[in-house]
C-alpha positions as CSV (number, residue, x, y, z in Angstrom):
1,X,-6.2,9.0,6.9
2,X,-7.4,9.0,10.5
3,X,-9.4,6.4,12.4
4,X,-8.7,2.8,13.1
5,X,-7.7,0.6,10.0
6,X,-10.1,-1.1,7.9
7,X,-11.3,-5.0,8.5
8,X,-9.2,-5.8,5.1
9,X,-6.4,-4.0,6.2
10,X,-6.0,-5.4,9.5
11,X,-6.6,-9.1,7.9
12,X,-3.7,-8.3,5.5
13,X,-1.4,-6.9,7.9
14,X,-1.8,-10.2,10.1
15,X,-1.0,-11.9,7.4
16,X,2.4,-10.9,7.0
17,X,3.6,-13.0,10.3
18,X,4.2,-16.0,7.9
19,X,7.0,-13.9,6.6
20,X,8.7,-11.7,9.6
21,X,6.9,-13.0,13.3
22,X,8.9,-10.7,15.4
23,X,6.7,-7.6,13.7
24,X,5.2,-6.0,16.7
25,X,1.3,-4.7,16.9
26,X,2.4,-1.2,16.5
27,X,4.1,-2.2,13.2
28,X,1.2,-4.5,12.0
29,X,-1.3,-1.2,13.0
30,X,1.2,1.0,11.1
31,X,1.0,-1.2,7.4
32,X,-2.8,-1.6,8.2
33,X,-3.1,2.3,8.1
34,X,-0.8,2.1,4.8
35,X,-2.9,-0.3,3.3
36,X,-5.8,1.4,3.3
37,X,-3.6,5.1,2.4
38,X,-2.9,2.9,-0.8
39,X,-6.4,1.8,-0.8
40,X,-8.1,5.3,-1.0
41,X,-4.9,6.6,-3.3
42,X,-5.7,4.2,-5.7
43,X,-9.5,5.1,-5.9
44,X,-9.0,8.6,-6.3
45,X,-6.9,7.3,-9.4
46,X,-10.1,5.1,-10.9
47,X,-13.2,6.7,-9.4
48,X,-15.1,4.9,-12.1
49,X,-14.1,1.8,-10.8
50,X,-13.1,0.7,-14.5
51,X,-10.5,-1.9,-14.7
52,X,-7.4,-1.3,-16.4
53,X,-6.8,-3.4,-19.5
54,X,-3.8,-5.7,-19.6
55,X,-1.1,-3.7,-21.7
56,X,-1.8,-0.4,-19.7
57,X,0.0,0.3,-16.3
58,X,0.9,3.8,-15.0
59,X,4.0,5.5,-15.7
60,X,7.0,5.4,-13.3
61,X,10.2,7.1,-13.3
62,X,13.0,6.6,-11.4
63,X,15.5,9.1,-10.8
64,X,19.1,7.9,-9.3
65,X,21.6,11.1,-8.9
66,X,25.1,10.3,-9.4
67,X,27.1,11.1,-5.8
68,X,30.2,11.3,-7.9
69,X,29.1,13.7,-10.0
């Protein structure tokens, strides 16, 4: 995603000083940018806009390899 982060972004990114204030500008602009990479992922996911119900969420899968083996 190119240009400058997104009003919402920037707001949420700020936000996140309550929980770690020695997080530089560069970092803040750096999970701004992801935000809104989430943002857009997510609504090539539901370009309906259409609300998933309650019982449905996506399918994840986790794979751990076993260093011993």
């Amino acid at each position: 995603m190119s240009g400058d982060p997104s009003e919402l972004a920037r707001a949420l990114a700020a936000g996140m000083h309550r929980f770690d204030a020695r997080l530089t500008p560069e970092q803040l602009d750096r999970i701004a940018r992801g935000i809104d990479e989430q943002r857009a992922l997510g609504a090539q996911l539901a370009p309906k806009k259409k609300p998933l119900a309650n019982g449905v969420e996506p399918l994840t899968a986790v794979r751990v390899d076993d260093p011993g083996a």
